[in-house]
Phi, psi and omega in degrees: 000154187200144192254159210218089168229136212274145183242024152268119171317131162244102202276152169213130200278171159198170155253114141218185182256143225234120179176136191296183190276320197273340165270162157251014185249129139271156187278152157282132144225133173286153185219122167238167188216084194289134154290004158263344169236006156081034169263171239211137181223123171213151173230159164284118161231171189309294205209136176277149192130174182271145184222155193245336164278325171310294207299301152313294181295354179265292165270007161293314193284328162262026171277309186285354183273018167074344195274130168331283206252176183177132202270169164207116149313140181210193110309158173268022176288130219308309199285296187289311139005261183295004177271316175286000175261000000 
């Protein structure tokens, strides 16, 4: 038997929300997540969706694991979908 382990990082997106006991309005926040050094990334957004700040702040963080190539994991949600396509 032989393990199979990739040396592209691979990340994983989500969208959620944020929010005191006392408010009723929640923040959006984007979340990425590499599973290869497990660190943990999140920004506050406007809007779910293509964003011209998400989207910067999205490839700095995978810019930042140093690796040439990278994977991004999602959901099939529409907003998220397209901000990563």
């Amino acid at each position: 038997m032989s393990i199979y382990v990739s040396t592209i990082p691979k990340f994983t997106a989500d969208y959620t929300y944020i929010k005191k006991k006392s408010e009723k309005v929640a923040a959006t926040v984007l979340t990425l997540h590499n599973s290869n050094t497990n660190a943990v990334y999140a920004t506050a957004c406007n809007r779910k969706g293509k964003d011209e700040y998400v989207l910067s702040w999205a490839n700095f963080c995978l810019d930042e694991s140093g690796a040439p190539k990278t994977m991004v994991q999602t959901d099939q949600e529409p907003a998220i979908v397209d901000l990563f396509k």
